[in-house]
C-alpha positions in Angstrom: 0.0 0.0 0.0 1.7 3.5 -0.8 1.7 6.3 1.6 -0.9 8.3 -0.5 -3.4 5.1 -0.2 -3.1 5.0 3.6 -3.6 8.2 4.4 -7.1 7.3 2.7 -7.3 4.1 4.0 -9.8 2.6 6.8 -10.1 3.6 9.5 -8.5 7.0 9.0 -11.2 7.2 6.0 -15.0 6.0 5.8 -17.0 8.5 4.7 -16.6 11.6 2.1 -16.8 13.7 5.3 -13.2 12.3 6.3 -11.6 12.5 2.9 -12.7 16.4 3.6 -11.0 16.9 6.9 -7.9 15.2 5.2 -8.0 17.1 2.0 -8.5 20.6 4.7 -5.2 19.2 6.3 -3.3 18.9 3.1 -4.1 21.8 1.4 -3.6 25.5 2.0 -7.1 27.4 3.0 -7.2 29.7 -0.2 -7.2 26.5 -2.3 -9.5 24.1 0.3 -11.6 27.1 0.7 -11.9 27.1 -3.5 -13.1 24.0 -4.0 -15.3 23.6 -0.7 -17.1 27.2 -0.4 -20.4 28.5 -2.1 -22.0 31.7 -3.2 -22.8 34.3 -0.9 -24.1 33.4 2.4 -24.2 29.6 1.5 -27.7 28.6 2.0 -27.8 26.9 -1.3 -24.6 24.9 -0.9 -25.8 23.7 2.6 -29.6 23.0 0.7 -28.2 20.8 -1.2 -27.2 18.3 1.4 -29.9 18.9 3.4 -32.1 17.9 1.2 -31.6 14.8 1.4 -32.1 14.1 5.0 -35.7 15.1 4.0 -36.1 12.3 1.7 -36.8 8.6 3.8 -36.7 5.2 2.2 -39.4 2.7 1.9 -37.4 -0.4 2.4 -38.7 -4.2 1.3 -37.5 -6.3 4.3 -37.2 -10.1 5.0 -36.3 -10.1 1.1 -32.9 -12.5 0.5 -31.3 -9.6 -2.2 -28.5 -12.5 -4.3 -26.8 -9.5 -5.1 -26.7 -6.1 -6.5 -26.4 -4.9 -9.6 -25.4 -1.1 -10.1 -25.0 -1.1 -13.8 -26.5 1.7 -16.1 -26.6 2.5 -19.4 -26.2 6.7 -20.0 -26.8 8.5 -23.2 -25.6 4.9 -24.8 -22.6 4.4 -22.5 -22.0 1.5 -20.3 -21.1 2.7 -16.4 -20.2 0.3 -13.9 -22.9 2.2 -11.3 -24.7 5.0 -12.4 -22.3 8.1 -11.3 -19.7 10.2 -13.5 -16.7 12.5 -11.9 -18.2 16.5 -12.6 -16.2 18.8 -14.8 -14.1 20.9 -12.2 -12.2 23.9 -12.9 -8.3 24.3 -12.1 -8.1 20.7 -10.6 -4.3 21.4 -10.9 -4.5 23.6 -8.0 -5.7 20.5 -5.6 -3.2 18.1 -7.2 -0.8 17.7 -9.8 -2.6 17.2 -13.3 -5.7 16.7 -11.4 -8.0 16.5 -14.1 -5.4 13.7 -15.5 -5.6 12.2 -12.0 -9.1 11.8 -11.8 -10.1 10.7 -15.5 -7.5 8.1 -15.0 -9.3 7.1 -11.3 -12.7 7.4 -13.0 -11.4 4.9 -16.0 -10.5 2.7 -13.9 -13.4 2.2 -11.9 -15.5 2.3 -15.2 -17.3 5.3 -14.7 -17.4 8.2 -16.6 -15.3 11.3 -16.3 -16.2 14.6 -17.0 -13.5 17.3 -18.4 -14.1 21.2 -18.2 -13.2 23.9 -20.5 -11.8 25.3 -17.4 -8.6 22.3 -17.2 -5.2 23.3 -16.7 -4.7 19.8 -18.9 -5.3 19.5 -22.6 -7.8 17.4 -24.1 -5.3 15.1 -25.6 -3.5 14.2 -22.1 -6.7 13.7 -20.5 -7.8 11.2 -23.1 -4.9 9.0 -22.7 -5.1 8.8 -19.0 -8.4 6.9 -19.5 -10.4 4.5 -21.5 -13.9 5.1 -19.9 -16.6 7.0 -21.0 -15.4 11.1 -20.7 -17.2 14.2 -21.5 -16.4 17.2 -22.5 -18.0 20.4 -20.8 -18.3 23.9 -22.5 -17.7 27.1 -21.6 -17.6 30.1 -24.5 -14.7 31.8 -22.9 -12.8 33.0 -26.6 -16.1 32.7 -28.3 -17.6 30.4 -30.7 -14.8 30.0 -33.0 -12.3 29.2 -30.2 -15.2 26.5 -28.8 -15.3 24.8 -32.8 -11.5 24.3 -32.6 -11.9 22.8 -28.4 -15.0 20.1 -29.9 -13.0 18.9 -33.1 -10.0 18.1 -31.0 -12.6 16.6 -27.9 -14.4 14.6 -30.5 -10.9 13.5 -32.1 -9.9 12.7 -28.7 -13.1 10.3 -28.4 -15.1 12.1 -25.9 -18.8 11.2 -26.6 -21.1 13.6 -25.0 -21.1 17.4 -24.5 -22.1 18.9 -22.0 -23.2 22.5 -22.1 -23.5 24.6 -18.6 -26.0 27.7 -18.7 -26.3 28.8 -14.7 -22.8 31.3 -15.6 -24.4 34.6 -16.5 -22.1 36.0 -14.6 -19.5 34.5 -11.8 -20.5 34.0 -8.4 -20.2 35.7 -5.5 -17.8 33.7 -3.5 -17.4 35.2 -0.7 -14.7 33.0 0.6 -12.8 33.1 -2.4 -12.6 37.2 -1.9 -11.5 37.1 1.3 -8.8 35.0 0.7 -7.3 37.1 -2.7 -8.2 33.6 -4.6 -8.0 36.1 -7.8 -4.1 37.3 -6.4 -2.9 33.6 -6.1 -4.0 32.6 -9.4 -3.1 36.2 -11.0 0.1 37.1 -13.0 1.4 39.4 -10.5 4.5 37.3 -8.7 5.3 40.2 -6.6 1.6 40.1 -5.1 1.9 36.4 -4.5 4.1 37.1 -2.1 1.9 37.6 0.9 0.8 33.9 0.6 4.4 32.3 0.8 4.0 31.9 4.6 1.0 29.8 5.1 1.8 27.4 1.2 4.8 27.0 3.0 3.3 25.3 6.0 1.5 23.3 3.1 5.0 21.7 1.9 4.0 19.1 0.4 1.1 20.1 -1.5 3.4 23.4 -2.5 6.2 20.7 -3.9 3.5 19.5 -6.0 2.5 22.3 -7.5 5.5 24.2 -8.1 6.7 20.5 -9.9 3.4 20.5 -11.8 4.1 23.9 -13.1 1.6 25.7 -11.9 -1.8 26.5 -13.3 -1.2 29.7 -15.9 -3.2 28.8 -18.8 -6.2 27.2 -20.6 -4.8 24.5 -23.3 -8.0 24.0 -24.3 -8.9 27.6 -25.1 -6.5 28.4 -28.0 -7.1 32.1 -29.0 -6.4 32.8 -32.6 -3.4 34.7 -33.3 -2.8 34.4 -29.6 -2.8 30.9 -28.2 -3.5 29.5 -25.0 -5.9 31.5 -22.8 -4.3 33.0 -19.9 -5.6 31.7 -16.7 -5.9 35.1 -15.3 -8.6 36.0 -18.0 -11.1 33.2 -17.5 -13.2 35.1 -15.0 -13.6 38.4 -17.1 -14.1 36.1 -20.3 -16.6 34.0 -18.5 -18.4 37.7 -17.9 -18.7 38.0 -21.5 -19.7 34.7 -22.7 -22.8 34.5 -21.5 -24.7 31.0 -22.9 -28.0 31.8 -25.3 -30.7 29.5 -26.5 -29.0 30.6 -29.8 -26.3 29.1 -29.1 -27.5 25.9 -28.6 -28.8 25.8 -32.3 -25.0 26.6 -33.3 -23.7 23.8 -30.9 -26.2 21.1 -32.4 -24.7 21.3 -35.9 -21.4 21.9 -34.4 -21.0 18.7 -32.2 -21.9 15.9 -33.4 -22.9 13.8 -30.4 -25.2 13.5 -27.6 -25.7 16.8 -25.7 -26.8 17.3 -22.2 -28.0 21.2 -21.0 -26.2 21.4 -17.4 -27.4 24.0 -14.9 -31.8 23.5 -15.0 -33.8 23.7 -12.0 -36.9 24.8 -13.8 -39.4 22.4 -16.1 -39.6 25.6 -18.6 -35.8 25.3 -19.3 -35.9 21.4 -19.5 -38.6 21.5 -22.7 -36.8 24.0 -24.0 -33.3 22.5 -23.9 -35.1 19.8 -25.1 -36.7 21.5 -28.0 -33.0 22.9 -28.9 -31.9 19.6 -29.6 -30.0 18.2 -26.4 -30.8 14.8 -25.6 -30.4 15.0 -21.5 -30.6 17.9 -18.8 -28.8 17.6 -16.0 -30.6 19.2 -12.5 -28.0 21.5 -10.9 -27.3 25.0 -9.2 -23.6 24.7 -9.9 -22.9 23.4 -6.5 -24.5 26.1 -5.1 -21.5 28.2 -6.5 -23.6 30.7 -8.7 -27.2 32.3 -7.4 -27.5 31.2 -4.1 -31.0 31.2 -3.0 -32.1 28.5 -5.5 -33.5 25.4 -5.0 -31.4 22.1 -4.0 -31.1 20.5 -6.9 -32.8 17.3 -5.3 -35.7 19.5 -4.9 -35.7 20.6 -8.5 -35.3 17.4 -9.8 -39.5 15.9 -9.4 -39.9 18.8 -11.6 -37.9 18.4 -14.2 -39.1 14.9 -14.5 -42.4 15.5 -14.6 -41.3 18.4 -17.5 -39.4 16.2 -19.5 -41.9 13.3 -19.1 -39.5 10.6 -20.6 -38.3 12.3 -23.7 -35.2 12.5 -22.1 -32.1 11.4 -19.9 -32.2 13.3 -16.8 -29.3 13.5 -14.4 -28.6 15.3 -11.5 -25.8 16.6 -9.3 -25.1 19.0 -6.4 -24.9 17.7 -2.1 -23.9 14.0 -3.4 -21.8 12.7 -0.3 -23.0 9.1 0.3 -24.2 6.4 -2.1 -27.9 6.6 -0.4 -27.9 9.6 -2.1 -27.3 8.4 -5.4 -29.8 5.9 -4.2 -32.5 8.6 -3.5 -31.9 10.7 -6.8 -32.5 7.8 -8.6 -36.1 6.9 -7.2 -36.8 10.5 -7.6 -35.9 10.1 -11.9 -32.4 10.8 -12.6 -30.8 8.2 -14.4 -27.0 8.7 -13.0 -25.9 11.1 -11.0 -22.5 13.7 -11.3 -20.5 13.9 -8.1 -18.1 17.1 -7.5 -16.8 18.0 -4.3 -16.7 14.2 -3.2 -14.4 13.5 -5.7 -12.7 17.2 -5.6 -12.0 16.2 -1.3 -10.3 12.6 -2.4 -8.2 14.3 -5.6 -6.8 17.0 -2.7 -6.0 14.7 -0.2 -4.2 11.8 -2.2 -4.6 12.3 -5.6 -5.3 9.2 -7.4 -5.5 7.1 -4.5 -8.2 10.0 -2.6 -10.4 9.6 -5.8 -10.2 6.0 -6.4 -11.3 6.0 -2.4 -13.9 8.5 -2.8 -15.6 6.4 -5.6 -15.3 3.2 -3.6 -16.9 4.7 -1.0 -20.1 5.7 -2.7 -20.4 2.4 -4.4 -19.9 0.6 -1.4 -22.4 2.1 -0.1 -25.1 2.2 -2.4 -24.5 -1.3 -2.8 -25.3 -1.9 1.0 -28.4 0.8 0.4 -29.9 -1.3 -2.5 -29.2 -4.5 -0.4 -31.1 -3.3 2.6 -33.7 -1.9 0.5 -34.2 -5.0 -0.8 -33.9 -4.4 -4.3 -31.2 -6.2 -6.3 -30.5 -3.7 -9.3 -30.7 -0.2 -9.6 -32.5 -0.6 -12.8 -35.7 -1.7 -10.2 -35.3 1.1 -8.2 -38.6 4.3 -8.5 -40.7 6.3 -6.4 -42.0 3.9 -4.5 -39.0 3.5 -2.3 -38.5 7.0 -1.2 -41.5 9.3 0.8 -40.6 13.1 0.2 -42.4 15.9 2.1 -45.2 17.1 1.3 -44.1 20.2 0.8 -42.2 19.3 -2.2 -45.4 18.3 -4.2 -45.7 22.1 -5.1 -42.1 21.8 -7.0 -43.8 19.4 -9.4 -47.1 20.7 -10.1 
């Protein structure tokens, strides 16, 4: 066993909560702080897992399960339980070529892997770390005619689905991020960085890493013509200006082409009309409660947008994923697979491969126990009928 796998090991390690108090350990606050804070005052991001503690099971006891079978089929891909790694922006900061890191976790565990436009790794590497199933998530940042060049090499890389977000009219207010001069750390001003040396040196081994890994400075996958490679310290500003249309969907769907998934609905207005637009899946989220805080958990969004798409569709669903009983629940409630984020993100920071390939054992072991003591032997079988929701909750579906 290596030193990164028992740091992650059992005992130290059983639930997503601990791989979060390691990953806090390991890394210095302005990066934890990055990947584990929300919008504004944070109601949203705390909504999400709160949710569901307000959803109970219906369980089927003294029923002899043989076994439990968490295989799904998603937009025509194979996954070994129905759950794919979310795209994450500057995963380099949390680990050296994180996003490398993590597709090669997922690919192992045969789930899929999800890369955003926002990687500090190039399409390319990120395809031959993995044979599973990968995505390829889009932001506009350098326009539509960098975004053509990004989905000719993503689909000559063989990833199969894009997924388009449109919850980033603008960036969030992340409070945390502010107070801790995120913007100064990830700037081009070495001088300003300066302030930070004491406390990434009391991080030593994470700051090793990422001085090794060369830093974070630019987008690979965002080649501006005549320029090249996107500076890093742009993305925010060009995020600002990129805002995602209906319109642009229409370009997109003779642009790419594969299946397409709309990422960021919470209403059943914006499912039909992704739908309409030509994507063949929506997936329920609020960013991770990293945008407009305020909204809806996305579990609560989800009966919505299930009774809006009424079966035309594939629906997923991510946002406050931290145990397989949750995967469980979103998938009574209609999603077909779920994404998972900050589990993942809390395993990649606290022992790279070894913290993801952890964090993914984790939730299968236990959704494999859930299904077992819900008596139901396949997560095909699971529905409605093993879940009560409040009654409260009926209004969100109406």
């Amino acid at each position: 066993m290596t030193r990164q796998e028992r740091r992650v090991a059992s005992p130290r390690v059983v639930n997503i909560g601990d791989l979060r108090r390691v990953a806090e350990r390991r890394l210095p606050r302005v990066v934890f702080d990055y990947v584990d804070g929300g919008a504004q005052g944070e109601i949203t991001l705390r909504e999400n897992t709160r949710a569901f503690e307000e959803v109970t099971f219906r369980p089927r006891n003294a029923v002899a399960v043989r076994g439990c079978d968490l295989r799904t089929k998603v937009l025509g891909t194979e996954l070994s339980m129905p759950m794919l790694l979310a795209p994450i922006g500057f995963s380099r900061m949390l680990y050296p070529q994180g996003e490398i890191t993590a597709a090669r976790a997922a690919g192992k565990a045969d789930i899929g892997f999800t890369l955003t436009t926002i990687s500090g790794s190039s399409l390319e590497e990120v395809a031959k770390a993995t044979q599973g199933p990968r995505w390829y998530q889009l932001y506009l940042v350098g326009g539509r005619e960098c975004a053509e060049a990004a989905l000719e090499r993503a689909q000559k890389a063989g990833f199969t689905v894009l997924a388009m977000t449109i919850d980033t009219g603008t960036f969030g207010m992340r409070e945390r991020d502010v107070r801790n001069e995120a913007s100064v750390l990830m700037g081009t001003n070495q001088f300003a960085k300066i302030r930070f040396l004491p406390h990434l040196l009391a991080h030593a081994e994470w700051l090793a890493g990422f001085l090794r890994d060369g830093g974070m400075l630019e987008l690979p996958n965002v080649i501006v013509p005549g320029r090249g490679p996107m500076p890093l310290s742009e993305t925010q500003a060009s995020l600002a200006r990129s805002v995602v249309t209906w319109d642009d969907l229409k370009w997109l769907r003779k642009a790419w082409r594969g299946p397409i998934v709309v990422k960021g609905v919470l209403i059943g207005d914006d499912a039909r009309r992704a739908l309409d637009e030509g994507a063949e899946g929506v997936v329920v989220s609020n960013h991770g409660g990293r945008q407009l805080d305020g909204v809806a958990a996305s579990l609560r969004a989800l009966p919505e947008i299930v009774k809006a798409v009424g079966g035309r569709a594939e629906i997923l669903m991510d946002g406050g994923i931290r145990r397989g009983s949750d995967i469980a629940k979103a998938i009574c409630l209609g999603a077909r697979a779920v994404l998972i984020g900050r589990a993942y993100a809390y395993g990649l920071g606290a022992a790279g491969e070894a913290g993801v390939a952890r964090a993914i054992e984790i939730l299968r072991a236990d959704l494999m126990r859930t299904l077992a003591l819900l008596g139901c032997e396949s997560v095909a079988d699971l529905n409605r009928s093993y879940v009560d929701v409040p009654a409260t909750w009926a209004t969100l579906s109406s």
